[in-house]
N, CA, C and O of each residue as an XYZ file, in Angstrom:
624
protein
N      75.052    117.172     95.239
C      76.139    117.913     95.852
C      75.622    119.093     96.661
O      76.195    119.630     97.609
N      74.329    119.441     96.079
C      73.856    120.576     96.947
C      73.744    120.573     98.289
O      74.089    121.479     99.048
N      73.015    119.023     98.707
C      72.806    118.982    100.029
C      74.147    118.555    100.997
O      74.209    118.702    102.218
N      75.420    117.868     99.925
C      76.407    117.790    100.488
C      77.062    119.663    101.058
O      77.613    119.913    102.130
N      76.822    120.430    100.199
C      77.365    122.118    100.836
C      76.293    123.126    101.531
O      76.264    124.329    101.788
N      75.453    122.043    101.696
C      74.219    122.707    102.658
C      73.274    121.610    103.440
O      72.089    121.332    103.252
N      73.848    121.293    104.010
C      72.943    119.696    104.896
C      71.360    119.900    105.163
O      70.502    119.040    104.960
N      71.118    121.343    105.709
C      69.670    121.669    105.604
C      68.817    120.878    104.589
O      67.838    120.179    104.850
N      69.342    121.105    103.445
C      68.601    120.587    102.556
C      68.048    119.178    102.822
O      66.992    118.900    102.256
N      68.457    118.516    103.384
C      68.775    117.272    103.806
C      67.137    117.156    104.866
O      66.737    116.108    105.374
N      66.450    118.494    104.973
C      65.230    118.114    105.691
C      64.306    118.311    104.621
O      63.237    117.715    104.750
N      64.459    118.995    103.608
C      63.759    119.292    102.840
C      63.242    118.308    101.689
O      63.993    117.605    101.013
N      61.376    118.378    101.523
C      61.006    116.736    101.165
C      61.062    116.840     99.251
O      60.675    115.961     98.481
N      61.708    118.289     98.852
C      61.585    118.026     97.813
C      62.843    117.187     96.963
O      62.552    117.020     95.779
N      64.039    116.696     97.323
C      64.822    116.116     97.441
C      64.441    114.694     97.201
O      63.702    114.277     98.093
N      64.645    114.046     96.513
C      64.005    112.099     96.783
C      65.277    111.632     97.687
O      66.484    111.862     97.602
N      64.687    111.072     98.355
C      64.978    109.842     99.370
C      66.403    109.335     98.867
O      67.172    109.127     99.805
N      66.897    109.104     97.682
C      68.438    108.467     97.240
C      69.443    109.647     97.155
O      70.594    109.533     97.574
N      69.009    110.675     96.649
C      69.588    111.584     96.513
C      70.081    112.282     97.954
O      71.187    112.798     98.113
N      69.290    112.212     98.720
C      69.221    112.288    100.425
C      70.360    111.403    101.312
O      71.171    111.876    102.108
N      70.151    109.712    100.874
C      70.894    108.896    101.576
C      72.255    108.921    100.611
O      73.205    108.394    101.190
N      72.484    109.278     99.635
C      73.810    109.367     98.767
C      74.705    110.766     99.368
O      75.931    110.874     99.394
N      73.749    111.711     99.801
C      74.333    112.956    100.514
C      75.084    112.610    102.133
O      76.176    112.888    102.628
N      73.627    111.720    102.709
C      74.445    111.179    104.122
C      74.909    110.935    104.456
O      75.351    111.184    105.577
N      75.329    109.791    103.217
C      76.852    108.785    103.251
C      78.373    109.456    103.114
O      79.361    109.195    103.801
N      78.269    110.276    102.160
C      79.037    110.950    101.972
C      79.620    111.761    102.759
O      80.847    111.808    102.843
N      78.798    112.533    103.465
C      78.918    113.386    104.327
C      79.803    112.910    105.831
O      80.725    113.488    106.405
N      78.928    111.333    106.234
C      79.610    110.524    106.768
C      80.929    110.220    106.883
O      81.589    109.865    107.860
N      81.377    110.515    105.124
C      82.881    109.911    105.522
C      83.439    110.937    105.374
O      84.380    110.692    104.619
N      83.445    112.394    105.744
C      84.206    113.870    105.691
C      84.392    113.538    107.148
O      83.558    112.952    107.838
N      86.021    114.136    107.702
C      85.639    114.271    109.223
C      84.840    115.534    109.669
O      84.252    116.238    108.849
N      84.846    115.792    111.045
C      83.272    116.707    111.193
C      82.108    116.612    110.535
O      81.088    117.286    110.678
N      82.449    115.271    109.430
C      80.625    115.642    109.082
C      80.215    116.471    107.544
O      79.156    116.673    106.951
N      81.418    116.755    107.325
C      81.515    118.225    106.676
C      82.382    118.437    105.148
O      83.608    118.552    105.141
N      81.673    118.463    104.070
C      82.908    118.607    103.217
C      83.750    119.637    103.050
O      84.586    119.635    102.146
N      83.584    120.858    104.112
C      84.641    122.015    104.348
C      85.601    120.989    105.576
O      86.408    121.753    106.106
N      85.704    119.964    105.989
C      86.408    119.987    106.911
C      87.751    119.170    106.132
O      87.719    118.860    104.941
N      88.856    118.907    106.997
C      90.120    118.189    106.172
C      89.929    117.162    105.587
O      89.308    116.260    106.151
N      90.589    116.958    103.806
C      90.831    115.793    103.762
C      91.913    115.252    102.850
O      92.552    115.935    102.050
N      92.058    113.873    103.066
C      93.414    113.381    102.321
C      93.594    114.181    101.442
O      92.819    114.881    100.789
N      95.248    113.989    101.442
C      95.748    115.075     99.961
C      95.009    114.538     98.852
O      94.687    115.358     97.993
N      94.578    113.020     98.636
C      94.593    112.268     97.244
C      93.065    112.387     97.390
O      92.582    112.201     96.273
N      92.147    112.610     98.263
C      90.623    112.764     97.933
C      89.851    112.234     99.082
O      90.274    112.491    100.209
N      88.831    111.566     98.950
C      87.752    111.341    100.009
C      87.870    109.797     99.529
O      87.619    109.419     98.384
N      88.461    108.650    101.013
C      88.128    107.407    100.561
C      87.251    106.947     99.459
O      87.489    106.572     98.311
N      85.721    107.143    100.434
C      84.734    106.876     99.520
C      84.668    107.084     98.347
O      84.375    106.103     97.662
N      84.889    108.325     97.674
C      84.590    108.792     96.574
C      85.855    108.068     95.371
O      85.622    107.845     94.183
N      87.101    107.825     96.046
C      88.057    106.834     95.576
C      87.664    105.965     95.041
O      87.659    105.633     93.855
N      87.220    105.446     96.130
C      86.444    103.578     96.328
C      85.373    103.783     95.122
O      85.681    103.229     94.066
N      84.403    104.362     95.144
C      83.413    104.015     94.146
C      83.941    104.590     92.295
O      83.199    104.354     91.342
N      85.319    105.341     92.128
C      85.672    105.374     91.225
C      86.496    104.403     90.598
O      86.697    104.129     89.415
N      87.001    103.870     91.852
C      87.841    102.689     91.769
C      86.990    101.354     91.000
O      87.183    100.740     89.951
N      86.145    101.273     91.902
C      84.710    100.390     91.370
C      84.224    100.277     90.029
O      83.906     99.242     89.443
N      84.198    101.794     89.483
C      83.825    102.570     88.758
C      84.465    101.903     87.267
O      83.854    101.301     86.384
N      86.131    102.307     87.371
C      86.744    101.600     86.893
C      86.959    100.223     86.247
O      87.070     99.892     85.067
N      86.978     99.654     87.185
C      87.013     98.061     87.368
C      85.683     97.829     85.732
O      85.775     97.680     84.513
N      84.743     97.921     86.633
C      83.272     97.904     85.798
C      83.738     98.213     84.239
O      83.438     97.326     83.439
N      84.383     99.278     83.755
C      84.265    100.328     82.179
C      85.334     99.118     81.947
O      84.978     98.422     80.997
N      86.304     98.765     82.433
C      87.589     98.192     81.370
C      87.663     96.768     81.661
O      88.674     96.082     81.811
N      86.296     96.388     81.724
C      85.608     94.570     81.634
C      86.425     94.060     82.242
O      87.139     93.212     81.708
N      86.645     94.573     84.124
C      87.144     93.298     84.972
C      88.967     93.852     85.280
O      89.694     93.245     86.066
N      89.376     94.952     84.568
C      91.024     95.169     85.126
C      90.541     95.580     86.457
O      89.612     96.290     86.843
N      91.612     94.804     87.117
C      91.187     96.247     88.188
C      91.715     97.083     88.634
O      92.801     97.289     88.093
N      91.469     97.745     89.440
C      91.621     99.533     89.929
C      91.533     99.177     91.060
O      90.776     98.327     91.530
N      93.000    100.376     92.026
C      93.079     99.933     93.155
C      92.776    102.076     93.861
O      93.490    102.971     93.408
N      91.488    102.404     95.074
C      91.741    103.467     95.357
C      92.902    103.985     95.708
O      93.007    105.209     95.779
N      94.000    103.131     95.994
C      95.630    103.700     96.447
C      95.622    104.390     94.919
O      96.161    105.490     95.041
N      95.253    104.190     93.643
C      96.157    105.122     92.965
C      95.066    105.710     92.151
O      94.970    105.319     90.987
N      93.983    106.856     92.731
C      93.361    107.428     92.104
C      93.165    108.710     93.555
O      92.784    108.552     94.715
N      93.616    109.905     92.813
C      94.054    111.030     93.104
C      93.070    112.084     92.571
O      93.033    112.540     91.428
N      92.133    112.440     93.809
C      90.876    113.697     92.767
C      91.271    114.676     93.523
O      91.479    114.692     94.736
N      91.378    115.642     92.595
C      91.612    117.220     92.542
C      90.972    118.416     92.069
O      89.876    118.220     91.545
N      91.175    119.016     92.095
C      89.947    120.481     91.436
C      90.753    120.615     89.993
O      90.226    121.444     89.252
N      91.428    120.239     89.680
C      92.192    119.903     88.169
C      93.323    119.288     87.656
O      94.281    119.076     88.400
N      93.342    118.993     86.562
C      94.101    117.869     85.704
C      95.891    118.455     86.274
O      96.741    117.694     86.736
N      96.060    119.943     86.063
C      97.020    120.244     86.171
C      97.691    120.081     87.565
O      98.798    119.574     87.752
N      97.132    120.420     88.204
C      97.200    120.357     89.727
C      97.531    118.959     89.835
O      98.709    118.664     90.040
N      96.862    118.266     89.752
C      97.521    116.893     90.290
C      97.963    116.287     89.460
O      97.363    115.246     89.728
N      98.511    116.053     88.668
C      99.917    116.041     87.529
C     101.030    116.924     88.175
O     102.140    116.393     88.192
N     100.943    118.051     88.655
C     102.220    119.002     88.926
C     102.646    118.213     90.271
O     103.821    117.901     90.463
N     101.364    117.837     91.414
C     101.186    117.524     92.523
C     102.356    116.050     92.711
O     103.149    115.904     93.641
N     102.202    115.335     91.828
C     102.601    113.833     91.370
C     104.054    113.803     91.356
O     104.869    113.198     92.053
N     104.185    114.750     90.218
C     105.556    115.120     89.610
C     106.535    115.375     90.672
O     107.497    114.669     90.976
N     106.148    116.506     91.203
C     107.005    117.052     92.403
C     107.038    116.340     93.488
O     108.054    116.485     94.169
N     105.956    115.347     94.005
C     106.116    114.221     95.311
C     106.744    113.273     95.009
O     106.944    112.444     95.897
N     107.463    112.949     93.228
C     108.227    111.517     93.284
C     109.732    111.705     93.733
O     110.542    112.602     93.966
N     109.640    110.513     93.718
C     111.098    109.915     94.871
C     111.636    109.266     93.422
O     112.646    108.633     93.732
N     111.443    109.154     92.151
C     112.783    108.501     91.672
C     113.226    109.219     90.606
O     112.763    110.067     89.844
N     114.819    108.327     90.852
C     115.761    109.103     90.205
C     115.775    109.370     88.629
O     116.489    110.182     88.039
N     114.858    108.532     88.099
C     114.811    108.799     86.803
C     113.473    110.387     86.093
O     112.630    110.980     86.765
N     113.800    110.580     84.671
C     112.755    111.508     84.489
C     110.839    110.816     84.560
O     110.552    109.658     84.257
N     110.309    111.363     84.800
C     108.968    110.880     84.914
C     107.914    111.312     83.802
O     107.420    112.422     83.604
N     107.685    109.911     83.025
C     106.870    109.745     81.423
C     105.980    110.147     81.991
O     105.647    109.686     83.083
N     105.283    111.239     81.322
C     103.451    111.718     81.276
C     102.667    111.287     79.806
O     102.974    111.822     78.740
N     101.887    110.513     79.894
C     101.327    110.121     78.847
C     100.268    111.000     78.165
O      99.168    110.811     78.684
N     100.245    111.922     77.146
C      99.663    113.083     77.177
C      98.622    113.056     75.571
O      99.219    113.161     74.499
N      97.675    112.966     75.587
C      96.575    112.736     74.168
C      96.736    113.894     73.484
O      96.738    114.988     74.049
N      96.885    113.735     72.202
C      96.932    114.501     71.260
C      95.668    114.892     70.322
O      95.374    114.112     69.416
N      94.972    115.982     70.496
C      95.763    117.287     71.311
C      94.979    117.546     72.228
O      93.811    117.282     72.514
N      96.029    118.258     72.760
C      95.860    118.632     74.008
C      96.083    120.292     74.241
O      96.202    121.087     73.309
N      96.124    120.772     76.138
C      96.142    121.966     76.094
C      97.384    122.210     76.033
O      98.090    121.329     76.523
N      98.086    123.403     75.454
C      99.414    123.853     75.599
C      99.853    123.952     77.006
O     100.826    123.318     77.413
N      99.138    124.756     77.772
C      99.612    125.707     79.022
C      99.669    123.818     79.774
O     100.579    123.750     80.600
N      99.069    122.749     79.644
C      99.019    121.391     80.721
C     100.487    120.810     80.075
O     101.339    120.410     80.869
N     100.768    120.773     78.538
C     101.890    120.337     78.384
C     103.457    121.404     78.649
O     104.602    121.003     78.443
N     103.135    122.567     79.062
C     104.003    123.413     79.646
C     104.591    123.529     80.849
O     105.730    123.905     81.125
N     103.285    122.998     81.871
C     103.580    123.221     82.972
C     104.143    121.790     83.870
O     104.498    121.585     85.030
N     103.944    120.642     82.138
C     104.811    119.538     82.946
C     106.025    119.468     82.461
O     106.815    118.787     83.116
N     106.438    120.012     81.429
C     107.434    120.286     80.940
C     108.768    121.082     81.839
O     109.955    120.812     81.654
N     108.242    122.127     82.851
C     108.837    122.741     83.395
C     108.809    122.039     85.092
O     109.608    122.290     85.994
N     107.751    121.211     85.132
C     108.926    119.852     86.444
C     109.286    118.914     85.900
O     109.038    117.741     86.179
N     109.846    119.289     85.149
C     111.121    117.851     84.566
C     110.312    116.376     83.612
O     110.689    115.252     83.283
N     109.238    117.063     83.476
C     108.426    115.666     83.097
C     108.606    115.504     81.881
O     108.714    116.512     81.183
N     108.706    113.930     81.159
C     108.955    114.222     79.656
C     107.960    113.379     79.221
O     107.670    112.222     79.526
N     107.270    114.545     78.094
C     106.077    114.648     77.350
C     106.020    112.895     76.634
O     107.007    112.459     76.041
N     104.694    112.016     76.812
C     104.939    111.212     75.547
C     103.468    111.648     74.943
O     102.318    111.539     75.366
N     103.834    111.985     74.205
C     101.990    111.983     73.304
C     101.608    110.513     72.583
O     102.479    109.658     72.422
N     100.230    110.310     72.172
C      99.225    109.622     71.546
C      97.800    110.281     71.559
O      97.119    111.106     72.169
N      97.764    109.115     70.156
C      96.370    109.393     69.593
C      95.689    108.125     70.313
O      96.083    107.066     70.801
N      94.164    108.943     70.079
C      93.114    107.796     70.715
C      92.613    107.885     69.276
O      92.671    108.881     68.556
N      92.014    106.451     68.912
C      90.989    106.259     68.104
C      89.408    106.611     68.226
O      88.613    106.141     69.040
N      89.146    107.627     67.131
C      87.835    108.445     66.941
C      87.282    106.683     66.606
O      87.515    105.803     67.435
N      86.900    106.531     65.924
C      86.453    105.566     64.872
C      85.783    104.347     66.401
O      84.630    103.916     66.393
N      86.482    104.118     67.181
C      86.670    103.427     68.563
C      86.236    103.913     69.836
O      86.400    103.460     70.969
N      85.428    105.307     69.252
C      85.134    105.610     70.372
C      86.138    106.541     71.577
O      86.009    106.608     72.799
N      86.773    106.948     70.999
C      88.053    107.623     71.192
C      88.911    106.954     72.453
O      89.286    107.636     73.407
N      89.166    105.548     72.331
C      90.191    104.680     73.046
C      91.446    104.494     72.567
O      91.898    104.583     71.425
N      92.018    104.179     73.770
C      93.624    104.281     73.590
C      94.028    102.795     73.135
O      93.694    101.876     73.883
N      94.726    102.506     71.955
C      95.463    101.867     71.006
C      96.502    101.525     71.440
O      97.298    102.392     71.800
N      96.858    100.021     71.557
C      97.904     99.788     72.404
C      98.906    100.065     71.752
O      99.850    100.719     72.196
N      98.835     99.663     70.768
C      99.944     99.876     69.389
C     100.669    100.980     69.286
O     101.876    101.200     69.189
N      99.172    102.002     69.344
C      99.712    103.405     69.571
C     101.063    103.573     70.544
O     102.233    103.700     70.181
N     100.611    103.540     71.665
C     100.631    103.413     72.785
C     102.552    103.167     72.806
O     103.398    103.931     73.270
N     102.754    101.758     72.087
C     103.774    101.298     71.876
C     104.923    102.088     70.710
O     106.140    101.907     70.681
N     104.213    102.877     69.918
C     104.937    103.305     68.949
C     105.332    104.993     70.000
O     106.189    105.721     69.499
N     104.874    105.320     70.945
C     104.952    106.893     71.692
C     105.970    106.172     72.833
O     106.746    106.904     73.447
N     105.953    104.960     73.058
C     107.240    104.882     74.281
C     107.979    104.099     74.081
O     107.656    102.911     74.118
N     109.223    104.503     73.803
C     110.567    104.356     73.582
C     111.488    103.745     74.684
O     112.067    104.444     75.515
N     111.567    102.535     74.633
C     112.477    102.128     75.701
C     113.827    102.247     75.512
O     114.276    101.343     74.807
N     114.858    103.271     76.002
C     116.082    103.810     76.230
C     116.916    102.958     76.703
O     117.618    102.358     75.890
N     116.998    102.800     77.499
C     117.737    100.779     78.688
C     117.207    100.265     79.067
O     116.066    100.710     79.193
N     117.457     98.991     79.561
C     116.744     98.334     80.080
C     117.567     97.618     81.018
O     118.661     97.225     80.614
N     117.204     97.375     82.257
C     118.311     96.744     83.123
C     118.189     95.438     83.627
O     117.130     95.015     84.090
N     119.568     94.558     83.536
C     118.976     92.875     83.639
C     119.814     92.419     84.954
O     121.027     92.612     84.876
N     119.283     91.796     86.243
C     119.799     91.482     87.064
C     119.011     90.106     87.174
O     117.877     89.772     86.830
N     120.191     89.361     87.866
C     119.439     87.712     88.595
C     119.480     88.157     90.270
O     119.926     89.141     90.860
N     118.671     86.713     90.773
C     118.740     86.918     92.036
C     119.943     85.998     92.488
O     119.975     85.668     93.673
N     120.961     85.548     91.611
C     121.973     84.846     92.244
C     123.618     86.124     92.042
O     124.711     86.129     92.607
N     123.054     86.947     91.068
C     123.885     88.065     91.066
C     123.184     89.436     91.294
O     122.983     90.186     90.339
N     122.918     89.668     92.202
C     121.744     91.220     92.270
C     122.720     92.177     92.351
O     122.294     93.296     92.638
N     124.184     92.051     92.146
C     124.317     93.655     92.008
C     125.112     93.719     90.402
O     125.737     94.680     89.953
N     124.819     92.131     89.600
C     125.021     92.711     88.231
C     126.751     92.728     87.836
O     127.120     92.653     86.664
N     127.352     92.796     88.551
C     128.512     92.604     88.618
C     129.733     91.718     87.687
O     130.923     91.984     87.516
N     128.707     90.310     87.067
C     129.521     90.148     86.424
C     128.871     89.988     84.621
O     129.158     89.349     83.608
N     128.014     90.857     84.995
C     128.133     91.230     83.244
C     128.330     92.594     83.123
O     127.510     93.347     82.597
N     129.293     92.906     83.549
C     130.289     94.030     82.718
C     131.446     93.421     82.335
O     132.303     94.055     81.720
């Protein structure tokens, strides 16, 4: 990252050669060249893309799409960021590990977000339990339409 906030470095031979072309590339995909210069609200393609990748790889083959991975200078920030850019009408579930920080479950609390907590399994390596998972979200309604009746109409 150094030579990404100082390119100079980038002549300098004490640097190895990968560490050099991993800076170039990068640098490449900032416009100007530059990681002070603009970029997407949600992050730097690249850096998307290879988390996306990243992804894929850790959870044996799901995959991960860069449309929905969002890097920020913190957890809170782009959670608040999320919250406040959605478009639907319902409240918006945050899935939140227990425990956690107060002031992160406060500040989603106060854009309308409603808290679900879970535990991860220590024992597992501290992974998320689907079970768990299932016992923290509560399905409230559920809505049933066909495509020969889509507005539902005659089951009331």
């Amino acid at each position: 990252l150094a030579a990404c906030f100082y390119p100079a470095l980038l002549e300098d031979d004490s640097l190895p050669l990968d560490v050099k072309q991993r800076a170039e590339s990068l640098l490449r995909e900032c416009d100007g060249g530059s990681i002070g210069s603009y970029t997407e609200s949600s992050g730097i393609a690249k850096i998307k893309h290879c988390v996306s990748q990243f992804i894929t790889r850790r959870d044996g083959g799901v995959p991960s799409s860069p449309d929905n991975i969002f890097i920020k200078s913190g957890s809170q920030t782009i959670m608040l960021k999320l919250l406040i850019s959605g478009k639907d009408l319902c409240q918006t579930g945050v899935l939140i590990p227990v425990p956690t920080y107060a002031s992160f479950t406060l500040a989603l609390e106060e854009q309308g977000a409603a808290i679900i907590p879970y535990h991860l399994c220590e024992e597992q390596g501290w992974t998320l339990q689907v079970e768990e998972l299932r016992k923290s979200a509560v399905i409230i309604a559920r809505i049933k339409k066909t495509s020969a009746d889509p507005t539902n109409f005659s089951n009331f």
